[in-house]
C-alpha positions as CSV (number, residue, x, y, z in Angstrom):
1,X,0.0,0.0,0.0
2,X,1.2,3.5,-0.5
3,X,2.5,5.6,2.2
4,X,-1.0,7.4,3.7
5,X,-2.1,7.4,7.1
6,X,-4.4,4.4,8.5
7,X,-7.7,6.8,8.6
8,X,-7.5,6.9,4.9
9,X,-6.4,3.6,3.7
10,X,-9.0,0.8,3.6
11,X,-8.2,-3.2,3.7
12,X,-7.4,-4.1,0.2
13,X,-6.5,-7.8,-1.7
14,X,-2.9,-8.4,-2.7
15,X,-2.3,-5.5,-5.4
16,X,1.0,-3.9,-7.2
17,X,2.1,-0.4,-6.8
18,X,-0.7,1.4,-9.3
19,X,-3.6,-0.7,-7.9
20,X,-2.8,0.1,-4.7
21,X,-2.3,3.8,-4.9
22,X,-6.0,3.9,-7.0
23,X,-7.5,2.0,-4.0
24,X,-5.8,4.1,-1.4
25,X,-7.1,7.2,-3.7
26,X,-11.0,5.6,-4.1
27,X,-11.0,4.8,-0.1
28,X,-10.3,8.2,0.7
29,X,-12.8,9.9,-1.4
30,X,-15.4,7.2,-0.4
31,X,-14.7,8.2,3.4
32,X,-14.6,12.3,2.0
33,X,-18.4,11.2,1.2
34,X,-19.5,9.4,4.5
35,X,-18.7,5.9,3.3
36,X,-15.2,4.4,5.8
37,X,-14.1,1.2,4.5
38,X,-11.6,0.9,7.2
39,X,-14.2,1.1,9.9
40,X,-16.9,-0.8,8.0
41,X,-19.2,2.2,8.5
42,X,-21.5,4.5,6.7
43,X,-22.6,8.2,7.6
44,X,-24.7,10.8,6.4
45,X,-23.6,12.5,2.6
46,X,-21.4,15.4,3.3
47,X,-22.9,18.2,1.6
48,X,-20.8,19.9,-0.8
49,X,-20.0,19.6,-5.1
50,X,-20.1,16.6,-7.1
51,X,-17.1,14.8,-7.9
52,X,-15.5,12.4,-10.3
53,X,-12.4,10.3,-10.7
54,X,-11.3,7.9,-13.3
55,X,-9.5,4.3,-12.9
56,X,-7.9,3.9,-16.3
57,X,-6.0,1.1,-17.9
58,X,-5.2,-1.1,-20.6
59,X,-6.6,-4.5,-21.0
60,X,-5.3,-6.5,-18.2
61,X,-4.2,-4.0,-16.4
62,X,-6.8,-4.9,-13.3
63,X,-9.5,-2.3,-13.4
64,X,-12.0,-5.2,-12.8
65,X,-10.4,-6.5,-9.8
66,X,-10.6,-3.1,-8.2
67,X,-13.8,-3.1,-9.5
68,X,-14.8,-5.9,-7.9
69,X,-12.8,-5.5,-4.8
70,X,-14.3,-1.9,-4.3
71,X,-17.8,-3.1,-5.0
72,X,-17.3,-6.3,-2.2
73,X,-16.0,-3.5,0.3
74,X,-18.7,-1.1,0.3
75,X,-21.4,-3.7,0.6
76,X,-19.7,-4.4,3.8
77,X,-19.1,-1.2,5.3
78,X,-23.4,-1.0,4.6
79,X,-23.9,0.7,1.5
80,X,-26.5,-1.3,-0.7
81,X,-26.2,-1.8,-3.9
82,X,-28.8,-1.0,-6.4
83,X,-29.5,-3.1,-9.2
84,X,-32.6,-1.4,-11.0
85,X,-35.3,-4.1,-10.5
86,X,-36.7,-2.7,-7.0
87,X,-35.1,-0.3,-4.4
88,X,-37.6,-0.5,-1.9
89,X,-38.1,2.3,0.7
90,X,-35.7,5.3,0.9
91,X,-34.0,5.0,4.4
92,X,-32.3,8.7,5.9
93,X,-29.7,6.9,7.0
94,X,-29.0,4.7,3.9
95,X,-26.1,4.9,1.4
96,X,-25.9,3.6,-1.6
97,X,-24.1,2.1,-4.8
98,X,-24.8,1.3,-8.3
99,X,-22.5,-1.0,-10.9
100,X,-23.2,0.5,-14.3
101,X,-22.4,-0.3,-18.0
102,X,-23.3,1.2,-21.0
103,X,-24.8,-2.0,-22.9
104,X,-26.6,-5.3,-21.9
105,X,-23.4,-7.1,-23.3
106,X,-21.2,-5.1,-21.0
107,X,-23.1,-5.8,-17.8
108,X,-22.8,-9.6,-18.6
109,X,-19.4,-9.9,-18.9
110,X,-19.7,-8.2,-15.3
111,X,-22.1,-10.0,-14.0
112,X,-19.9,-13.6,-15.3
113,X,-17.0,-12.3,-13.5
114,X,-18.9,-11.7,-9.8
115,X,-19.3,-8.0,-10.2
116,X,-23.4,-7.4,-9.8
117,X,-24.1,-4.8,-12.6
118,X,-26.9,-4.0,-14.9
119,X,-26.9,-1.1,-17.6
120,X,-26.8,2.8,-17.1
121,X,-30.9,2.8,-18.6
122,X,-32.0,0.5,-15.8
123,X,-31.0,3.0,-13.3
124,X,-31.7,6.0,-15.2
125,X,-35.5,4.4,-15.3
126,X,-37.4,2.6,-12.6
127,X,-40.3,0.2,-12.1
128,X,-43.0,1.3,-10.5
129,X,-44.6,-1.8,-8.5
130,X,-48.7,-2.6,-8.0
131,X,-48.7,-1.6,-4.5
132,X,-50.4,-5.4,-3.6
133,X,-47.0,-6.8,-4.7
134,X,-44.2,-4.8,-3.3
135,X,-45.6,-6.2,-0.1
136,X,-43.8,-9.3,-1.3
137,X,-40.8,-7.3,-2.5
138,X,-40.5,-5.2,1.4
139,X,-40.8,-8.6,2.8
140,X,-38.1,-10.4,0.7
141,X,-35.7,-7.6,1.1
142,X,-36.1,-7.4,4.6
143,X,-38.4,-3.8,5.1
144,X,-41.6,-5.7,5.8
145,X,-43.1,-9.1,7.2
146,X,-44.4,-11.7,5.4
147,X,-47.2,-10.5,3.2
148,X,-50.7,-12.7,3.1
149,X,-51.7,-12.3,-0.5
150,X,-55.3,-13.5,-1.5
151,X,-54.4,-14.9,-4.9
152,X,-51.2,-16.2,-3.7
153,X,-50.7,-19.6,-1.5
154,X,-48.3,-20.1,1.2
155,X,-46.0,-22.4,-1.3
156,X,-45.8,-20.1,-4.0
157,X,-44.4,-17.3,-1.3
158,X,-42.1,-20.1,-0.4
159,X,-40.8,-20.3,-3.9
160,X,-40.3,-16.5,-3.8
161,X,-38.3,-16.8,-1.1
162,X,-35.7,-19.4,-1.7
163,X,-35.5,-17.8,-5.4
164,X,-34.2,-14.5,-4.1
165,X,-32.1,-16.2,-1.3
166,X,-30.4,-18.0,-4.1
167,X,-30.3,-15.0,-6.8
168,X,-31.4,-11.7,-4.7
169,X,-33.3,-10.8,-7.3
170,X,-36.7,-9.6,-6.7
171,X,-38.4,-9.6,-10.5
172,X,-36.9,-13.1,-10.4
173,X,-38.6,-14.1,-7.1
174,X,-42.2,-13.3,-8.0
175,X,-42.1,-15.1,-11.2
176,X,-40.8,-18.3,-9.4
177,X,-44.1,-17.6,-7.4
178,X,-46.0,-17.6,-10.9
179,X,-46.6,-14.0,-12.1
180,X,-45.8,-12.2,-15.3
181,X,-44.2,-8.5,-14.7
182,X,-47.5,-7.1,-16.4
183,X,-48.5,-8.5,-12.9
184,X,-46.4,-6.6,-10.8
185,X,-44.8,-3.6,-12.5
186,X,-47.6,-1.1,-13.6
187,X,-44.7,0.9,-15.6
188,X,-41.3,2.8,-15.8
189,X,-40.4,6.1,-14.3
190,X,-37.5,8.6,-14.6
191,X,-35.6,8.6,-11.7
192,X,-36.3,11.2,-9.4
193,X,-33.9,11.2,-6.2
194,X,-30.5,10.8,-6.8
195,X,-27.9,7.5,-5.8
196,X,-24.7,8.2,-3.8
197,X,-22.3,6.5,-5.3
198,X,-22.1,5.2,-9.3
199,X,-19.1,2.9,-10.8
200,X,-18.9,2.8,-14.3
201,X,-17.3,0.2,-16.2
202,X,-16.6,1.0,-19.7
203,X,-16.6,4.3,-19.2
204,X,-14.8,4.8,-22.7
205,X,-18.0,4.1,-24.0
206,X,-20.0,7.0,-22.3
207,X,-20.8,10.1,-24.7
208,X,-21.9,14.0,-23.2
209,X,-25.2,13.3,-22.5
210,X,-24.7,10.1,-20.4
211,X,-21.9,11.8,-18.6
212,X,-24.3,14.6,-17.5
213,X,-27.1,11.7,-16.8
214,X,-24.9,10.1,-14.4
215,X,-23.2,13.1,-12.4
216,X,-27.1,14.1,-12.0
217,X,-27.9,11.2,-9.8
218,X,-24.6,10.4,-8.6
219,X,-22.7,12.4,-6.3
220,X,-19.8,10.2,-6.2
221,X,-19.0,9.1,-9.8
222,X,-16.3,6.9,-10.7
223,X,-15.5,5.8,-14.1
224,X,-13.5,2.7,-14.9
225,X,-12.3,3.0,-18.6
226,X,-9.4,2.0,-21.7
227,X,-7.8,4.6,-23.2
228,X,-6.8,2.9,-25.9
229,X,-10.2,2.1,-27.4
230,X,-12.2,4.1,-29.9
231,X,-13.9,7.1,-28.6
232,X,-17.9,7.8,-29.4
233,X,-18.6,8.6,-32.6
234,X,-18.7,12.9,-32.2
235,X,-16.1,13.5,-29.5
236,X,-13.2,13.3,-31.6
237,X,-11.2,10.7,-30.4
238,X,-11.6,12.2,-26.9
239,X,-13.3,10.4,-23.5
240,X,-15.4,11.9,-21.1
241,X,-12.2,10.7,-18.6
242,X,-9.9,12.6,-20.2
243,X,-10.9,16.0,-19.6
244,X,-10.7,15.4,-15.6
245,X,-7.8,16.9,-13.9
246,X,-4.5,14.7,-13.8
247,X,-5.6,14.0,-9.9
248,X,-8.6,12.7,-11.0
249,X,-7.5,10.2,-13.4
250,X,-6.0,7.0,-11.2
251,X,-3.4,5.6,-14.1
252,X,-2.6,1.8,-14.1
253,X,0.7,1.1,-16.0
254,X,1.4,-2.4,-14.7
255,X,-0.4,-5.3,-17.1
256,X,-1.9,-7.9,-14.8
257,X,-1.5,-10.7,-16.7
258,X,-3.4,-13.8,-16.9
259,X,-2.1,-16.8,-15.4
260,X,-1.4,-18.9,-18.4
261,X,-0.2,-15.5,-20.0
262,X,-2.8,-14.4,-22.8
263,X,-1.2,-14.2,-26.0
264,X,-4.2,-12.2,-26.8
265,X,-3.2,-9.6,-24.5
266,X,0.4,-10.0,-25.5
267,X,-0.6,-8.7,-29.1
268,X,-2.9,-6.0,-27.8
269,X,0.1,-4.7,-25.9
270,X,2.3,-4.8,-28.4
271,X,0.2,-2.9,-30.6
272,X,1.9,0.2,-28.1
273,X,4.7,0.6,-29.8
274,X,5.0,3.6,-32.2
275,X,7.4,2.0,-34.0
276,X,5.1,-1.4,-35.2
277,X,3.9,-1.4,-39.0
278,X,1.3,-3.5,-39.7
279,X,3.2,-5.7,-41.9
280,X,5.2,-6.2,-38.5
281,X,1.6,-7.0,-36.1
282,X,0.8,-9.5,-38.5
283,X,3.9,-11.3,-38.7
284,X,3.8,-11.3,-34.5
285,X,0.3,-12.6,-35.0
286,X,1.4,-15.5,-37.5
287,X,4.4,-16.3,-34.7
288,X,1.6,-16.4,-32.0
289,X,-0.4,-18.8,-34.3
290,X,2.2,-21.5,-34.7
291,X,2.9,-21.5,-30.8
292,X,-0.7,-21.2,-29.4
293,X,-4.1,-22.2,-30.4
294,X,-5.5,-19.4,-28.5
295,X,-4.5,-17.6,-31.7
296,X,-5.8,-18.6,-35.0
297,X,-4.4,-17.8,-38.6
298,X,-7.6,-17.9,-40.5
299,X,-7.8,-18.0,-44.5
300,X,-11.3,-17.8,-43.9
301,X,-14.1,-16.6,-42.2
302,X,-16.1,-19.4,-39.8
303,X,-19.9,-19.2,-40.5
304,X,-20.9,-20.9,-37.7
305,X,-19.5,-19.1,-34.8
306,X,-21.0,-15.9,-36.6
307,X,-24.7,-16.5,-36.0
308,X,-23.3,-15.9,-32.2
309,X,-20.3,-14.4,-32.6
310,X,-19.6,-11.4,-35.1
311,X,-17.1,-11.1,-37.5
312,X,-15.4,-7.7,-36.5
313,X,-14.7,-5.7,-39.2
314,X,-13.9,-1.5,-39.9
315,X,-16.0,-0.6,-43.4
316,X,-19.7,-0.7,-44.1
317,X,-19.4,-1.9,-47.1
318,X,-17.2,-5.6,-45.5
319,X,-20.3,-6.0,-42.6
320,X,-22.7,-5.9,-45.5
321,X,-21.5,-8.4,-47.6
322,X,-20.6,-10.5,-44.7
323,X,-23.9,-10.5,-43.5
324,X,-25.0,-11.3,-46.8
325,X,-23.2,-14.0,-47.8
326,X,-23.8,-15.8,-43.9
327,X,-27.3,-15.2,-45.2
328,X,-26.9,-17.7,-48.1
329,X,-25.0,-20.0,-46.8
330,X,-27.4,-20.7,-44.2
331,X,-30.3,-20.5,-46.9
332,X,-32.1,-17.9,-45.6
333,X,-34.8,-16.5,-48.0
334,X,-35.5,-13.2,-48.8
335,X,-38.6,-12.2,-47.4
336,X,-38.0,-13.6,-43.8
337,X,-35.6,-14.1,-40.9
338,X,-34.7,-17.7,-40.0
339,X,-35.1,-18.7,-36.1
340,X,-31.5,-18.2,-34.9
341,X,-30.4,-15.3,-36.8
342,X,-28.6,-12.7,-35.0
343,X,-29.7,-9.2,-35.0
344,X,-28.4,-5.7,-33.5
345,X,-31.1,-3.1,-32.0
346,X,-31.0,-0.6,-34.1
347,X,-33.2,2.1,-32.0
348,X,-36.7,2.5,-31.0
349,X,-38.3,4.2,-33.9
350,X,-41.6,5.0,-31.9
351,X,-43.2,8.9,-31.8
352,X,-43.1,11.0,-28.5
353,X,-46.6,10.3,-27.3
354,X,-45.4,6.5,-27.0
355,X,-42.8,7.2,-24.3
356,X,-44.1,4.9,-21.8
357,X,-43.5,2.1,-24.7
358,X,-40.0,3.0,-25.3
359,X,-39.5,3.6,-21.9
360,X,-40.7,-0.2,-20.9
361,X,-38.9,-1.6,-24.0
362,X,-35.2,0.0,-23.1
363,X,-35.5,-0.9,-19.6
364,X,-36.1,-4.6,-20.9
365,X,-32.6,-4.2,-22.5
366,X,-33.5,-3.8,-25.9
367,X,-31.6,-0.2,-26.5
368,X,-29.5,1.1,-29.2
369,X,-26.4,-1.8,-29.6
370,X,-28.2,-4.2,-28.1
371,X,-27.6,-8.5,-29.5
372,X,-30.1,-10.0,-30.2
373,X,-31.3,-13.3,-31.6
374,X,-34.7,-13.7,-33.6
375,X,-36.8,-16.7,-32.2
376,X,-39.9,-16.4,-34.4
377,X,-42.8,-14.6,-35.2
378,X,-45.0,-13.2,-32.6
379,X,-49.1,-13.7,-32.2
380,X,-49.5,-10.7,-34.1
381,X,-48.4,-9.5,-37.3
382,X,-45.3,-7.2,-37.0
383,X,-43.8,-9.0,-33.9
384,X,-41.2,-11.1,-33.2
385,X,-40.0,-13.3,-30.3
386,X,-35.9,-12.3,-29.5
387,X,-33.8,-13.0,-27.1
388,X,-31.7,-10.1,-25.9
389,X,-28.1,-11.3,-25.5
390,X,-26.6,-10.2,-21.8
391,X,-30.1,-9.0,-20.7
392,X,-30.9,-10.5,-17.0
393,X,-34.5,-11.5,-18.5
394,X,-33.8,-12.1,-22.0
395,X,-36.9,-12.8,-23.8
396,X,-39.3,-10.4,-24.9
397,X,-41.7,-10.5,-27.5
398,X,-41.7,-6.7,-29.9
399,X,-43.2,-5.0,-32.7
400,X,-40.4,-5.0,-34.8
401,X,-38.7,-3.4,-38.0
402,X,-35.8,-5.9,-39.7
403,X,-33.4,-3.8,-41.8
404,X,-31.5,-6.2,-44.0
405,X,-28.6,-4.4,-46.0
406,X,-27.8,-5.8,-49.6
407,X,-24.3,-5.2,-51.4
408,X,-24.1,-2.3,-54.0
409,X,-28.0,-1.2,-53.0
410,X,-28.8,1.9,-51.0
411,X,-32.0,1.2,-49.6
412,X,-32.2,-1.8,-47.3
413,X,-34.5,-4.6,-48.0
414,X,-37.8,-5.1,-45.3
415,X,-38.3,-8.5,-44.9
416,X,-41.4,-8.0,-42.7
417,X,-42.1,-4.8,-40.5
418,X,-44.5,-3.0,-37.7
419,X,-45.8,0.6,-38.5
420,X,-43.5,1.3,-35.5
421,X,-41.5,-0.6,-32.8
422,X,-37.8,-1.7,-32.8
423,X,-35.7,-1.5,-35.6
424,X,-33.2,-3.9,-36.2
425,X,-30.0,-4.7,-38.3
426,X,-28.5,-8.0,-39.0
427,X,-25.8,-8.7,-36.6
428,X,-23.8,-11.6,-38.1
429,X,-20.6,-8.9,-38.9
430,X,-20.8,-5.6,-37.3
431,X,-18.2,-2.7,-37.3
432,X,-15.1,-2.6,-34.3
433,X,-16.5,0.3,-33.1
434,X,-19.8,-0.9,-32.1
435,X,-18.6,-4.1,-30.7
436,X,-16.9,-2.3,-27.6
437,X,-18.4,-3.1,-24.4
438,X,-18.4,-6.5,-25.6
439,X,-16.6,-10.0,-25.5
440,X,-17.1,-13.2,-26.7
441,X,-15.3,-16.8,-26.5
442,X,-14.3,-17.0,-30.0
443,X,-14.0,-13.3,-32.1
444,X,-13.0,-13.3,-35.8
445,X,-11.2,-10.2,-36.7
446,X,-11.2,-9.5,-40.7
447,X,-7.5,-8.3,-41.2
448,X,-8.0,-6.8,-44.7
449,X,-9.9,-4.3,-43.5
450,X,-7.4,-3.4,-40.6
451,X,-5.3,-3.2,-43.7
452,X,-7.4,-1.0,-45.3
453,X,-7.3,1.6,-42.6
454,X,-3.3,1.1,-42.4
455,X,-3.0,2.1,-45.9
456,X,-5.3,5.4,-45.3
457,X,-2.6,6.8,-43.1
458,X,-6.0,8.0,-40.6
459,X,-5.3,8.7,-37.3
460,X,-7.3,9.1,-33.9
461,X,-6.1,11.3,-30.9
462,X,-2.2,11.3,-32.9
463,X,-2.7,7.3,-33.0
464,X,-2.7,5.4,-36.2
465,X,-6.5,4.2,-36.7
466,X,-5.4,0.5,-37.1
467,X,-4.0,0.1,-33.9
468,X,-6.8,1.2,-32.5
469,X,-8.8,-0.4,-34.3
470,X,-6.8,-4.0,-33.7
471,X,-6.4,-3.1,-30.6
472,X,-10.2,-3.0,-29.8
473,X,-10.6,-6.1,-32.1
474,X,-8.8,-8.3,-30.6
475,X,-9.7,-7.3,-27.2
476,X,-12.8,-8.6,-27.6
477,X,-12.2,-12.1,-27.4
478,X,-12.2,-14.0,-24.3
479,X,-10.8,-17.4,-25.1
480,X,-9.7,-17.7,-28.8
481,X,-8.9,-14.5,-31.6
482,X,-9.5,-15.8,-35.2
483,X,-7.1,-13.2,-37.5
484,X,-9.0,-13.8,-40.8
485,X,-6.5,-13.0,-44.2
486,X,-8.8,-13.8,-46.7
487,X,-12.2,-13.1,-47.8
488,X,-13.3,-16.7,-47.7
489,X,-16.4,-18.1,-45.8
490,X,-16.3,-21.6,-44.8
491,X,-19.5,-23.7,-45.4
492,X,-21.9,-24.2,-42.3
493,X,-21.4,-27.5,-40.4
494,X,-25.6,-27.7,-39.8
495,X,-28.9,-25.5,-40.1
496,X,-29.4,-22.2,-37.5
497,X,-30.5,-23.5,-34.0
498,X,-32.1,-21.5,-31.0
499,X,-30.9,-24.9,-28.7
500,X,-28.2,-23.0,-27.1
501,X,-30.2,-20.6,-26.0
502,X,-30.9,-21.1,-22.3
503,X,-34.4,-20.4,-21.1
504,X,-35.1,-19.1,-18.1
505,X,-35.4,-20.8,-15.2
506,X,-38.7,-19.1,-13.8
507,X,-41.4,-17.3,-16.0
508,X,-40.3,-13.9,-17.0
509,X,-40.8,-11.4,-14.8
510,X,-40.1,-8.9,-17.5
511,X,-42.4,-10.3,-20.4
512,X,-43.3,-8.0,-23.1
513,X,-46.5,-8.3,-24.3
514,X,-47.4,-8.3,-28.0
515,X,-49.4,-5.2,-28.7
516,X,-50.8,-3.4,-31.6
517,X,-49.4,-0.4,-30.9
């Protein structure tokens, strides 16, 4: 730990040098706000201006473990943690914290590494609860007794309660007692009162508005975020972290790495160098190949793994014929969408007066980025049945509008649309800068477009485009990085399938409902 005195410096896991001083840095301006990790003890807000401070890193660096670390300390000190399906009452005496990221996808990869988060619109928006059945919810959260409910039995409020023992998760437990969240949430509000404390994973991710969402409700804001990925499209290759004073940006330099030493994160670190061509990157990518199967040489691109898995490319121009292609070799037809195919939300193209719909339908997870996968048709003409990749209740029936792009063709061919709803693209190859926030297992880079942007001499921020570019790209995989060389698509080993999709294990508590409107 770094040299501050004991009042300021809370009990921390084995870390280096720069984790330490960022966790010496975030304990102090926790207890600045009322919150002592040292003492395990919470006190009133201290009144006074907003502030904000920035854990930033490269991949590997450990920004989740601090992440994670922080989160597990303020839960004990008695700060509760917030999670967007039900607050309960407001206490005076009670602090608290949300885990935030920008998309569904983002939140998952969170929530699969122990960290309890759910996206920036589920806290931003909140359900509002039939007052009958947030008896149940004050009860299972400990604010309440056990509720007698007339259309409920004694064994279904037993199955409530050993769901949210297991998950703490209060949508969850009254569907495992048999209602639908048309039941039970009556609708979605703007937040009104303002949270304490807010981390933000991702943060490199966050555009103006967001920002100014966030320090809104948040007193306490800290943002967890790579400086080395691409910024948001209209803040010229800046990040909302890198405006904050240099005392307000925590810097880790060391790379944590993995214990069987990524070569995926060897590559994304090598890609630092201001001296590397690309000529050079691939040849330390072919080297990597031969050594380690975590790295793949690809002459071609993998159908299969794209119906879950995008190919990750830079132009427009690559995704669209890559989607088109996966199209026919999977024999899709023209004038529909086969069960299994992947889509990305494309925004809610709904009028004002239907802000309650759009309201319902983002806090659901279907916002702008989100994964999707088409399951079918819904019961009424317009609407299908997806599954929202990362979302904590994933399926959802909408009125939906399916954009699919065609090579060489301005306009995008409508296989089947509602007069209004969610509009969707097809998501088996989507561009690098709309796959951050996201990881996957396997993730198939398509090199000649990297390529392409080395040859255009662009740069971002006074860095060459492509490095950011790979750098993101490869970044993105979790287990395995596909480097494709050629534009080659392998045949599908069998039809689309909907089989690995898990269902849930309790009836949604989230269900949307098909509607006309």
């Amino acid at each position: 730990m770094t040299g501050q005195t004991p009042a300021s410096t809370a009990p921390a896991p084995t870390l280096s040098p720069d984790q330490a001083e960022a966790w010496d840095a975030l304990s102090d301006a926790f207890q600045q706000s009322g919150v002592d990790l040292l003492a395990e003890e919470v006190h009133a807000p201290q009144p006074g201006k907003g502030r904000v401070m920035a854990v930033i890193g490269k991949a590997g660096s450990g920004k989740t473990l601090i992440l994670a670390q922080i989160t597990k300390a303020l839960q004990e000190a008695g700060v509760d943690l917030i999670s967007g399906d039900y607050e309960g009452r407001r206490r005076k005496d009670r602090r608290t914290v949300a885990i935030l990221a920008p998309t569904n996808k983002a939140a998952f990869v969170l929530r699969t590494r122990g960290v309890p988060a759910t996206t920036i619109h589920r806290i931003l928006y909140t359900p509002v609860y039939d007052p009958e059945y947030e008896r149940i919810a004050e009860w299972l959260t400990g604010e309440g007794s056990r509720p007698t409910i007339d259309s409920l039995p004694d064994e279904a409020l037993d199955r409530a309660r050993a769901f949210y023992d297991q998950h703490a998760s209060v949508p969850g437990a009254l569907a495992a007692a048999g209602l639908r969240g048309s039941d039970f949430i009556s609708g979605w509000k703007r937040r009104e009162e303002g949270l304490d404390i807010g981390l933000i994973d991702e943060a490199s991710m966050l555009d103006e508005k967001q920002f100014d969402d966030l320090r809104e409700i948040f007193p306490l804001l800290i943002l967890f975020g790579d400086p080395a990925q691409l910024a948001p499209v209209g803040l010229s290759g800046e990040m909302v972290f890198d405006r904050l004073a240099p005392q307000q940006r925590l810097m880790l330099n060391r790379i944590h790495r993995q214990a069987d030493d990524s070569p995926i994160l060897d590559l994304a670190h090598a890609l630092a160098d201001d001296k590397l061509l690309f000529e050079d990157f691939e040849s330390m990518v072919r080297a990597a190949a031969r050594k380690d199967d975590r790295v793949i040489w690809s002459e071609r691109v993998e159908s299969d793994l794209m119906a879950r898995s995008p190919v990750l490319v830079w132009r427009n121009a690559t995704r669209i014929r890559l989607i088109h292609a996966f199209r026919s070799a999977f024999g899709a037809p023209g004038d529909a969408l086969l069960p299994g195919e992947p889509l990305i939300c494309d925004g809610l193209e709904l009028p004002l007066k239907y802000r309650k719909k759009r309201i319902d339908l983002e806090a659901r997870g279907l916002i702008k980025g989100a994964q999707v996968v088409y399951l079918g048709p819904g019961r009424k003409p317009g609407f299908s049945r997806l599954h929202v990749i990362g979302a904590e209740d994933p399926r959802l029936s909408a009125a939906s509008i399916v954009k699919i792009e065609m090579p060489e063709t301005e306009e995008p061919f409508i296989p089947f649309a509602a007069r209004m709803g969610a509009a969707f693209l097809h998501g088996a190859a989507v561009t690098i800068h709309k796959s951050q926030g996201s990881q996957w297992p396997d993730v198939q880079v398509f090199a000649p477009d990297i390529a392409a942007a080395a040859w255009s001499n662009r740069t971002e921020a006074g860095i060459p485009l492509w490095k950011r570019l790979a750098y993101v790209a490869i970044t993105r995989a979790q287990e395995r990085l596909h480097w494709v060389v050629r534009p080659r698509l392998a045949r599908p080993a069998g039809p689309l399938s909907t089989a690995d999709l898990e269902a849930p294990v309790a009836p949604l508590s989230l269900q949307a409902q098909d509607q006309d409107d």
